[in-house]
N, C-alpha and C positions, 0 to 999 in steps of 0.2 A: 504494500500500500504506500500511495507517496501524501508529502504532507499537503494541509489543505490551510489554505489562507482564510482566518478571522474576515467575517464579511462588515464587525464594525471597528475592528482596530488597523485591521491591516497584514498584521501577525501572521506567519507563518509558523504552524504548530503539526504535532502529531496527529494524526486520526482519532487516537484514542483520548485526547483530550478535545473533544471539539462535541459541540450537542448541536442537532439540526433541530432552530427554536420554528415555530409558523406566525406569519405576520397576521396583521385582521383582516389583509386582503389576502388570505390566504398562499400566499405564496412563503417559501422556507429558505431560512438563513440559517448558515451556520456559524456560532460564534465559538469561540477561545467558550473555557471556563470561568478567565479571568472577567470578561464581558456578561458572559451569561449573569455569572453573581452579580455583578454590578446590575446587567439590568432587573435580577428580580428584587436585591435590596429594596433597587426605587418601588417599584411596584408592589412592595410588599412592608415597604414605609419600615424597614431595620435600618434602622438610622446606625453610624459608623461601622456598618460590615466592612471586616479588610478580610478579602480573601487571601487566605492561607496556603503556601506552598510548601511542598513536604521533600526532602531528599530519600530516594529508592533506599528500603533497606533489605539486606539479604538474613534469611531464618533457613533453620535445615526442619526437612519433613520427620518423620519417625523413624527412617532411614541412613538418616544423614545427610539426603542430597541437602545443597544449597537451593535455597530459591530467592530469585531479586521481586520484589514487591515494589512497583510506582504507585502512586497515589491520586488520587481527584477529589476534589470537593464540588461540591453543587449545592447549592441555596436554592430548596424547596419553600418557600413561605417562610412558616414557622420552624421549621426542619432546615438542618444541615446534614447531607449525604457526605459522609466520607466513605471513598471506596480505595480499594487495594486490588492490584490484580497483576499477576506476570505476563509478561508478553513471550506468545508462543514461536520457541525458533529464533530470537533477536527480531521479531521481524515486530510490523506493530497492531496485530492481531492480538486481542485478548483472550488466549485460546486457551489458559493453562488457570490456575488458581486464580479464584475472585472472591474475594468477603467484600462486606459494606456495615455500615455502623451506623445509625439516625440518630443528631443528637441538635439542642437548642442550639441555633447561630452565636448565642451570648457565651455560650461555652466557650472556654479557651482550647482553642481548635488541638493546641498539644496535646489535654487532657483527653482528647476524645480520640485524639490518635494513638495512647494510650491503650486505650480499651480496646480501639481496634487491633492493634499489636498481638494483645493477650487472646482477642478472641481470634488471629490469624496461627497464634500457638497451638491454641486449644485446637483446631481445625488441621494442620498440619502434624499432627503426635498422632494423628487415628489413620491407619491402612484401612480402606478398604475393600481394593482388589489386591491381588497378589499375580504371580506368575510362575506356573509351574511347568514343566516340557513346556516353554513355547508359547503356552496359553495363558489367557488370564481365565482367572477366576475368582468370585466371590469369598472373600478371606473371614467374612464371619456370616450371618444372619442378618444384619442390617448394613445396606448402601447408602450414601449420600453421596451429592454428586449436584450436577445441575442439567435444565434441558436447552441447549441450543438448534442453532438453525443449522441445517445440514444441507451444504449448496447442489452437494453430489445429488442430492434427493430432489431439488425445486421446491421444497417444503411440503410435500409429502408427508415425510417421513423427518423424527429431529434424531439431533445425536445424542450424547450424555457425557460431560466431561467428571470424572469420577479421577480421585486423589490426583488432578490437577491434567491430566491426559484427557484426551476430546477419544471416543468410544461410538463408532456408529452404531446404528439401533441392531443392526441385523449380531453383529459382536455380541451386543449386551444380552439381546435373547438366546445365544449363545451359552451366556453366562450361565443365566438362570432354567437355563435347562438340566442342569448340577440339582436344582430342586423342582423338579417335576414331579409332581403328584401333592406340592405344598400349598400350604392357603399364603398369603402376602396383604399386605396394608399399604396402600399410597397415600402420603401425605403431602400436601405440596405449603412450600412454606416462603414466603417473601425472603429475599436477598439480605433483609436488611434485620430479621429473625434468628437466632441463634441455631441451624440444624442438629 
């Protein structure tokens, strides 16, 4: 992916920091993060919001691997999104591990990165697939993971990115063929929820 220029700053920025906002004549801009916050302060009357930028920090899984974690914020109203997520392959697809955190914009944005840290711990110490000859598989009774868009598919069909790897559907049912003849519970849970 190549980078895309802020439509109110000018800024030439990553992909993955960049949100496509819609105007009231419905047409769509994309701004920087840094814009976006600004413009929903105004509109949302948080008077001295200073948007917060964060340096990449690198955590090992339960495994040991390292993983580098960039960061984002976004000014929801009353809400501040702080999100965490690696980029899969160097490249700047967000294809590999994503947590998010919702906290007051008056919060001091360190504290809440704080907590995002700890719950990016908590979420990195749990295996839940493994790999045995070749294969993966289901390393206990309970997955977590996320559902993405799977381009191979046209949106069909999604994928599942589980301990930080992107798993197309047909794989995963693969998986869970290991417990065939079992009952299962789906529970779907916002990003920004503890799984």
């Amino acid at each position: 992916m190549t980078d895309v220029m802020c439509a109110r700053c000018g800024a030439v920025t990553s992909p993955h920091d960049v949100v496509s906002v819609a105007s009231p004549d419905g047409a769509y801009r994309l701004l920087c993060s840094r814009c976006f916050n600004t413009e929903m302060a105004h509109l949302a009357d948080v008077d001295a919001f200073e948007h917060p930028e964060f340096t990449p920090v690198r955590l090992p899984d339960a495994d040991g691997v390292v993983h580098e974690f960039h960061f984002r914020s976004l000014l929801f109203g009353d809400q501040l999104s702080l999100e965490a997520f690696e980029l899969a392959s160097g490249e700047e697809d967000c294809g590999g591990f994503r947590f998010q955190l919702l906290g007051d914009p008056r919060t001091d944005p360190f504290e809440l990165l704080g907590h995002l840290v700890q719950k990016i711990r908590r979420g990195l110490a749990v295996r839940h697939v493994v790999e045995r000859a070749g294969q993966l598989e289901i390393a206990g009774t309970t997955v977590r993971g996320r559902i993405e868009w799977d381009d191979s598919q046209d949106g069909r069909l999604p994928c599942v990115v589980i301990d930080g790897r992107r798993i197309d559907w047909s794989d995963f049912g693969a998986m869970l063929m290991m417990c065939e003849g079992w009952q299962f519970r789906m529970e779907l849970i916002d990003p920004s929820d503890e799984a």
